[in-house]
C-alpha positions as CSV (number, residue, x, y, z in Angstrom):
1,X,-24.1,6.6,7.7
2,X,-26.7,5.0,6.2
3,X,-28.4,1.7,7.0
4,X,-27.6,-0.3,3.6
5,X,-24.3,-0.7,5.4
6,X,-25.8,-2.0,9.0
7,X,-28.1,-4.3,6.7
8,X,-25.1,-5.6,4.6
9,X,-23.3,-6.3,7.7
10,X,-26.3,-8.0,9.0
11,X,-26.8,-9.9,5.9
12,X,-23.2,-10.9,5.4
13,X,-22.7,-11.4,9.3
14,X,-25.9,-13.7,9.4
15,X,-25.0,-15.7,6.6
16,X,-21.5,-16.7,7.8
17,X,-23.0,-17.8,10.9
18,X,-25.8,-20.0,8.8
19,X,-23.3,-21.6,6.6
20,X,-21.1,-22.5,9.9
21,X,-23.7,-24.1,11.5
22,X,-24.7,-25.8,8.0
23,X,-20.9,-27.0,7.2
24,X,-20.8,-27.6,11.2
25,X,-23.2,-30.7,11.4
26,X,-21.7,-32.9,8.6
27,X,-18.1,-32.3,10.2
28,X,-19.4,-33.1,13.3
29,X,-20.5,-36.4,12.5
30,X,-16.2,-36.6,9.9
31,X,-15.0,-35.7,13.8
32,X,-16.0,-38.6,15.1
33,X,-14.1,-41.0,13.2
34,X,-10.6,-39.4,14.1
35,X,-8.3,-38.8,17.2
36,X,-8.7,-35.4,19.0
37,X,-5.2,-33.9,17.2
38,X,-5.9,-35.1,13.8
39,X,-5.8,-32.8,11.4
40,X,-9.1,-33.0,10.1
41,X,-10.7,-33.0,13.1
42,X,-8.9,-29.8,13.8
43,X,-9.2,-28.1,10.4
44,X,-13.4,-29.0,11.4
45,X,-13.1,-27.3,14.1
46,X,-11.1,-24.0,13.1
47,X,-12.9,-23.6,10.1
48,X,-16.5,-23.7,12.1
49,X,-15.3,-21.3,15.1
50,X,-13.7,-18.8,12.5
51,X,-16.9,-18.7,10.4
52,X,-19.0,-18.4,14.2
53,X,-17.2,-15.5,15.0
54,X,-16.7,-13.7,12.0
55,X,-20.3,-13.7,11.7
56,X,-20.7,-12.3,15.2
57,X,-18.0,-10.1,14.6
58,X,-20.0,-8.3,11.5
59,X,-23.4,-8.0,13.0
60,X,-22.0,-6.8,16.2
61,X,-20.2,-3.8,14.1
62,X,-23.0,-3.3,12.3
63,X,-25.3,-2.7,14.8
64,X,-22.7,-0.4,16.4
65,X,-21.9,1.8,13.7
66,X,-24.8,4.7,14.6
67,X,-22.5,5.2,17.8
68,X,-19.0,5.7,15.7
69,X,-18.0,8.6,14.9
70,X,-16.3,7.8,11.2
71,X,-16.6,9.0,7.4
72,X,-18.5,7.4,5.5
73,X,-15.6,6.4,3.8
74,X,-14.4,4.4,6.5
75,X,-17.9,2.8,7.2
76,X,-17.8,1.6,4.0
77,X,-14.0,0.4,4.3
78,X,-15.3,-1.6,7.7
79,X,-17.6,-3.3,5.8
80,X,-16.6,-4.4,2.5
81,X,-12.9,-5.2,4.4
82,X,-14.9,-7.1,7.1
83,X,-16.8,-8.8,4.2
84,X,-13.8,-9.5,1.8
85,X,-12.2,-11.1,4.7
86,X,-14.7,-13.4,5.7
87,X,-15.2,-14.9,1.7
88,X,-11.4,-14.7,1.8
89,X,-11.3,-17.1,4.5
90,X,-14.0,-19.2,3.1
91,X,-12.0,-20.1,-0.2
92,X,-8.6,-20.6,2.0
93,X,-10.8,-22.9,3.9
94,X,-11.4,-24.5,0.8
95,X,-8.1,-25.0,-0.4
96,X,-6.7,-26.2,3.1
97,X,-9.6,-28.8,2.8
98,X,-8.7,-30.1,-0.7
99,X,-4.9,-30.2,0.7
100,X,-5.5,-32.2,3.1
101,X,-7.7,-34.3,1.1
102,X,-5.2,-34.6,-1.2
103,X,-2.2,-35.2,1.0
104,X,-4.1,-37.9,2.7
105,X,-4.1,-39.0,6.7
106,X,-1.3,-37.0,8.4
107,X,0.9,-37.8,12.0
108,X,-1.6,-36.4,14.7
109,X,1.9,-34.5,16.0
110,X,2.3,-32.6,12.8
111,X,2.0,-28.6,12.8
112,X,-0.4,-26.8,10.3
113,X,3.2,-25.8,8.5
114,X,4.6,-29.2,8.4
115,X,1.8,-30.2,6.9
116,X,1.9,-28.0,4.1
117,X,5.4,-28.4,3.5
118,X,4.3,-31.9,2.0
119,X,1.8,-29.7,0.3
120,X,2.9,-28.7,-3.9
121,X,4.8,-25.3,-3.9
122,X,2.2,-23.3,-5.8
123,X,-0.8,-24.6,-3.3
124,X,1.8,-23.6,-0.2
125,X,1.6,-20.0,-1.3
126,X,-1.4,-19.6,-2.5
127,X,-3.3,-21.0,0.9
128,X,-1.0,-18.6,2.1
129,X,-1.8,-16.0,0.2
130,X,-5.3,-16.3,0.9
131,X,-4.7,-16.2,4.8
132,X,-2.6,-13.3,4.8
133,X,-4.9,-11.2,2.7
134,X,-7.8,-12.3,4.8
135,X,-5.9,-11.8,8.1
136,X,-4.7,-8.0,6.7
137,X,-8.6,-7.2,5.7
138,X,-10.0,-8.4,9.1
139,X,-7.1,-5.8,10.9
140,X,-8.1,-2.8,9.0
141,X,-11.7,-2.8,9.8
142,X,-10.2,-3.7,13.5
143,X,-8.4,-0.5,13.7
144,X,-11.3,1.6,12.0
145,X,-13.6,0.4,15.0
146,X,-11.1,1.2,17.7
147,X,-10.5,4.7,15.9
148,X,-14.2,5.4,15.7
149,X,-15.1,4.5,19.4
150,X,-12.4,6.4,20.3
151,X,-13.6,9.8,17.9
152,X,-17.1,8.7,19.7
153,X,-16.3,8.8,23.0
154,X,-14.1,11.9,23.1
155,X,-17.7,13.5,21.2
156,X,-19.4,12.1,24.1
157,X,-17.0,14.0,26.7
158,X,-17.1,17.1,24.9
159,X,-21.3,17.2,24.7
160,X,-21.5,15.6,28.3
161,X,-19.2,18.9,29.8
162,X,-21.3,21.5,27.3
């Protein structure tokens, strides 16, 4: 394993968390002007937790990845799926933003898919797109980490009992 991939975790991990935080200040201050269920309010929110703790998320795998016990293959799945994922998300946040921009003030008792029903067709699927192929590229690295914690700790068994 080398470290490039910790450091590109790190890197990637830190600057989701930084642009959160940057994007989480002026939406702050758009919160305050709406009701607690508005959409806006709430696509504020979601979008700034997301970004929090898919930033959290990547650091903390990168600095557990020494421990695993994977290919180097699958580090480097881990990270450039945990990676894709995240910028995934960023440009469906996007998109869900200009929609609702678009669409205009919404009924606070509205679900996320009513309101992209009222949404064009084409913007419908491709916002869905987008979340789907974030959502599968955020479960593969998932799975790799369980895998290799698992691979680690059955090494860690077998040394402890040599």
């Amino acid at each position: 394993m080398t470290p490039r991939s910790q450091l590109r975790l790190y890197f990637h991990g830190s600057l989701f968390i930084a642009l959160a935080m940057a994007f989480g200040t002026p939406g702050l201050w758009l919160t305050f002007n709406y009701t607690f269920l508005d959409g806006y309010r709430q696509f504020v929110r979601q979008s700034h937790v997301i970004l929090v703790m898919t930033g959290i998320w990547m650091t903390a795998a990168g600095a557990i990845l020494p421990m695993m016990s994977l290919s180097p293959r699958a580090i480097s799945t881990i990270v450039w799926t945990l990676v894709s994922s995240g910028y995934l998300f960023i440009v469906a946040i996007i998109l869900l933003g200009i929609l609702l921009k678009v669409l205009g003030p919404q009924p606070a008792t509205l679900s996320q898919w009513q309101i992209l029903s009222n949404a064009p067709y084409y913007l419908q699927y491709v916002y869905l797109t987008l979340l789907s192929v974030s959502g599968l590229t955020s479960f593969i690295p998932g799975v790799l980490l369980v895998a290799g914690a698992r691979n680690g700790l059955r090494q860690y068994v077998q040394d402890s009992v040599r």
